[in-house]
FIBA-970412 format. One record per residue (C-alpha): x, y, z. Coordinates in pm, whole numbers, plus 32768, in hexadecimal, padded with zeros to 4 digits. Layout:
N
((X Y Z))
...
//
This chain:
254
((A7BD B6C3 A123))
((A905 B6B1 A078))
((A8E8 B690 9EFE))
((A9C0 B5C6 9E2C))
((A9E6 B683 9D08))
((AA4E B7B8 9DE2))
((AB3C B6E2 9E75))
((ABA2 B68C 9D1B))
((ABF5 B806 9CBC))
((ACC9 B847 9DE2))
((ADA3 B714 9D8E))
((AD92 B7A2 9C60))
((AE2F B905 9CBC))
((AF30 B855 9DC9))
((AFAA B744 9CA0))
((AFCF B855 9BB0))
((B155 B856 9B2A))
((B190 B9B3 9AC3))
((B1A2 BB0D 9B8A))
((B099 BBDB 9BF6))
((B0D5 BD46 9C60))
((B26C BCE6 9C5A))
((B1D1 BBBF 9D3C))
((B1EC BA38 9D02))
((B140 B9DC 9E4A))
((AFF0 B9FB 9ED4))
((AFFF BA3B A068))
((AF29 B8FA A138))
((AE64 BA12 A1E8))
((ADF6 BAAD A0A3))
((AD9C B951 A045))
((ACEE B8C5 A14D))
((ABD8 B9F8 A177))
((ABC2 BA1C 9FE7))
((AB43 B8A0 A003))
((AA1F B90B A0F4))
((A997 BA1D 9FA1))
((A8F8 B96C 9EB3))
((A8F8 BA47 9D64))
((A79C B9CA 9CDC))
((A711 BA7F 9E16))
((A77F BBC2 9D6B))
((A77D BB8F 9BF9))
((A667 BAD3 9BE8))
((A5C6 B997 9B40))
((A579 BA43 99CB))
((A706 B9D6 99A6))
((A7A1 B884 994A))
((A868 B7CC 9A40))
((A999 B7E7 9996))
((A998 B943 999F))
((A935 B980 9B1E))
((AA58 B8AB 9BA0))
((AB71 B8DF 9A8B))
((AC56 B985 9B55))
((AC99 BA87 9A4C))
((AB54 BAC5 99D5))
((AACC BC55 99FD))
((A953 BC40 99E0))
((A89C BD80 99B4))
((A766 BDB5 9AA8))
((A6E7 BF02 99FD))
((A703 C051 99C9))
((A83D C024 9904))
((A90D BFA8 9A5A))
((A994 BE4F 9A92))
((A9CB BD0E 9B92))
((AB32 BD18 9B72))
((ABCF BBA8 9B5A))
((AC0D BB38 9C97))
((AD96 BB26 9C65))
((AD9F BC78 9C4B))
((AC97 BCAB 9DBB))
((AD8F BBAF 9E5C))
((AEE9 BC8C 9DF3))
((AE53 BDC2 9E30))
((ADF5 BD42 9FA3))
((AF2E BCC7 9FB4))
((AFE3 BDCD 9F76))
((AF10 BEA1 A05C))
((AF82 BDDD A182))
((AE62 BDF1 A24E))
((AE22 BDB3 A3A7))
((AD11 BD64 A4AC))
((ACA6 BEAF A54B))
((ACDE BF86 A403))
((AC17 C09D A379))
((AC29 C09B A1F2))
((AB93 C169 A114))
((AB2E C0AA 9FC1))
((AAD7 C18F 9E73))
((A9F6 C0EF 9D9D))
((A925 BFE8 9E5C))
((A8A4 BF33 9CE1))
((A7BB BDEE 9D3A))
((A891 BDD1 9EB8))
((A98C BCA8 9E4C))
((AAA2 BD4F 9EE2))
((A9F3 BDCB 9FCE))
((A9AD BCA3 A091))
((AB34 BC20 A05E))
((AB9D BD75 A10C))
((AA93 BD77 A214))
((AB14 BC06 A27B))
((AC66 BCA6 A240))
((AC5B BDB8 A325))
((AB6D BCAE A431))
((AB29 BC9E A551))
((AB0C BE08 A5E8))
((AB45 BED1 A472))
((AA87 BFD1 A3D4))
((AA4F BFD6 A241))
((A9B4 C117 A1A7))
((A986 C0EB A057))
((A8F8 C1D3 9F48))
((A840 C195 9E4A))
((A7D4 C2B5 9D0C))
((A6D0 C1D4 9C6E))
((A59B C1DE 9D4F))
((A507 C05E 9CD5))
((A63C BFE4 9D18))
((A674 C031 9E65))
((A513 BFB2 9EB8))
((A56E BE86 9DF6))
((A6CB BE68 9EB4))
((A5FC BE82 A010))
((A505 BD7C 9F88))
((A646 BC83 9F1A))
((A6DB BCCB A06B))
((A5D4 BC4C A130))
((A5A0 BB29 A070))
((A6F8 BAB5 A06C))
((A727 BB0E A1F0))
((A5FC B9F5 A21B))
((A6CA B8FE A170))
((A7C9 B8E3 A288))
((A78C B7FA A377))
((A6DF B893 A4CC))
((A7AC B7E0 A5D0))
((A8A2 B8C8 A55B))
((A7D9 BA58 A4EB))
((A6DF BA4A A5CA))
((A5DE BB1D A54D))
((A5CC BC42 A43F))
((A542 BD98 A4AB))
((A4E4 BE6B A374))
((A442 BFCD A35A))
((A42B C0D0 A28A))
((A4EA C217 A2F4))
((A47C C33E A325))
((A479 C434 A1FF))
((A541 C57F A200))
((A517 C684 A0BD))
((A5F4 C5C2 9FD6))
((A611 C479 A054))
((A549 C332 A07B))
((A5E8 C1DD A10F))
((A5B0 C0B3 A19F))
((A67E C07D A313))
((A6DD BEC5 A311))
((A723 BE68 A42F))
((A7B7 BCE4 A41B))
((A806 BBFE A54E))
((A96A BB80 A494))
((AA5C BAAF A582))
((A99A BB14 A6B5))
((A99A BC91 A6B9))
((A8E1 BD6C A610))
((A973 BDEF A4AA))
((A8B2 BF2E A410))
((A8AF BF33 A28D))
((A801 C0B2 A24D))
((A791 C0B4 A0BB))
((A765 C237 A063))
((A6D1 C299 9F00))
((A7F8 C3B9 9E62))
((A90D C40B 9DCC))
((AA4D C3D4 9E80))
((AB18 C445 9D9E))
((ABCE C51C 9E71))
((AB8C C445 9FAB))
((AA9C C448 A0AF))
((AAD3 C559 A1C8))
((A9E5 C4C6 A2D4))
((AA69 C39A A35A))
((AC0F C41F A336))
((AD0E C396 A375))
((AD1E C27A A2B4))
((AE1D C145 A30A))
((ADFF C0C0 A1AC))
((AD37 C180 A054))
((AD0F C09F 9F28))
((AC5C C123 9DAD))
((ABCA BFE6 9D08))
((ABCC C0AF 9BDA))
((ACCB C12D 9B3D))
((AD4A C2CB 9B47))
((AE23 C3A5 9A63))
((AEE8 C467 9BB4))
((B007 C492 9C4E))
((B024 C439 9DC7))
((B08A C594 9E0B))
((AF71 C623 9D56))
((AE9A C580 9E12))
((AD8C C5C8 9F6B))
((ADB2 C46C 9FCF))
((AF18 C435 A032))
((AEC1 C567 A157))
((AD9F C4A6 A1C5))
((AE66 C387 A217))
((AEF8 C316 A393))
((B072 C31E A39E))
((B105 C1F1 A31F))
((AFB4 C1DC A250))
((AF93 C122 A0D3))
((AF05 C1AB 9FA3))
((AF09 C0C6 9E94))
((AE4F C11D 9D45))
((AE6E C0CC 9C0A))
((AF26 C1DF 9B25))
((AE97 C1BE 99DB))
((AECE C296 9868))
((AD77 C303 97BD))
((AD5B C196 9721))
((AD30 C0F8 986B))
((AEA8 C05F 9885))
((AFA2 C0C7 9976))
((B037 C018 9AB8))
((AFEE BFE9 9C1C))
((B06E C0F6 9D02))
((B0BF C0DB 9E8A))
((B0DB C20A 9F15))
((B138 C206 A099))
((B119 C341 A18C))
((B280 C380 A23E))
((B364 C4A3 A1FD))
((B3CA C475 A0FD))
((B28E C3D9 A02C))
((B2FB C280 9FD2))
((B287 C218 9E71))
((B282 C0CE 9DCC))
((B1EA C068 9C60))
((B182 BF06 9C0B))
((B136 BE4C 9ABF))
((B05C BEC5 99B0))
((AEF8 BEB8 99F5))
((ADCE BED3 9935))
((AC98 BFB8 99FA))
((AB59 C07A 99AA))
((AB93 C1E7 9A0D))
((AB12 C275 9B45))
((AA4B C3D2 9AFF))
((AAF0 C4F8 9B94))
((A9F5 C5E1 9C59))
//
């Protein structure tokens, strides 16, 4: 059931007057789907109102990570330019905000693996999944199939599978460190860090475990958490963009 106040925050990101990532304008498609994720699914009830759906409010959910504000989840997806059919690797899975806008993103027919370091959290992520996948109406998801993967010597999961715009869309939560990407499920069309990393592109694992023609985008950030938002796209030679300044908690290195 569609919630007003969500509906309230995404006017609130497409309305806003000012540039985001060297951007003025919010895409429809980014729009639309962030409308079906409500953030109180994620973040929880323990926070006020006003702080939920402000659309640049960061809440933090623990373990010293954040919610980022969702003007910052809908730029970042924007600039990712994803598409149904997809496979995108996501580093740093947090309470699974973004992760529902990219699995709608990448829907019907894509496949999201995202990793996680902090073991509650992905079990909470998996937990906030499910709940928000029951919130969309039926007539359109069918039904939810959820299991717990199997367990290999490192590595626990959950495997989501969610009926989204009549095919099936796989959303695989894996407890890690992807710091230096995730070899298993390579290539990647799209890889996206939700927190921030002091790298180069070219110093980097996860540029080589993208598809030709693939994205990386990632916050590059200095030791105090600010920096900018690079783009980095595989082609010969490496295309590289920087956008803004940004403001990010630091992913740990391996």
């Amino acid at each position: 059931m569609a919630n007003k106040k969500n509906d309230r925050l995404v006017d609130g990101i497409i309305k806003a007057h000012y540039k985001y990532l060297d951007e003025t304008n919010l895409s429809d498609r980014v729009a639309r789907e962030m409308r079906k994720v409500d953030r109180i699914i994620f973040v929880g009830t323990c926070h006020k109102d006003e702080d939920i759906y402000n659309p640049k409010k960061i809440i933090e959910i623990g373990f010293e990570q954040t919610c980022s504000q969702p003007t910052m989840v809908a730029h970042m997806a924007d600039k990712l330019r994803l598409r149904p059919g997809y496979k995108l690797l996501e580093v740093g899975t947090g309470c699974g905000y973004s992760t529902a806008v990219h699995a709608l993103l990448i829907s019907p027919g894509g496949t999201l693996i995202s990793v996680e370091r902090h073991l509650e959290l992905m079990r909470r992520s998996e937990d906030n999944l499910v709940k928000w996948y029951n919130t969309l109406p039926k007539s359109k998801t069918g039904n939810s199939k959820r299991y717990q993967a199997q367990v290999n010597e490192s590595l626990t999961g959950f495997d989501i599978e969610l009926i989204l715009k009549n095919e099936i869309t796989k959303v695989l939560l894996r407890y890690g460190n992807a710091f230096n990407g995730y070899l298993r499920y390579q290539p990647y069309d799209r890889i996206v860090l939700t927190a921030g990393a002091n790298i180069e592109y070219d110093d980097t694992p996860l540029v080589q475990q993208l598809k030709d023609g693939g994205i990386l985008l990632y916050p590059k950030i200095d030791y105090a958490g600010i920096g900018s938002m690079c783009l980095v796209k595989k082609k010969d030679p490496l295309e590289r963009n920087e956008y803004g300044t940004v403001c990010f908690v630091r992913l740990v290195p391996q």
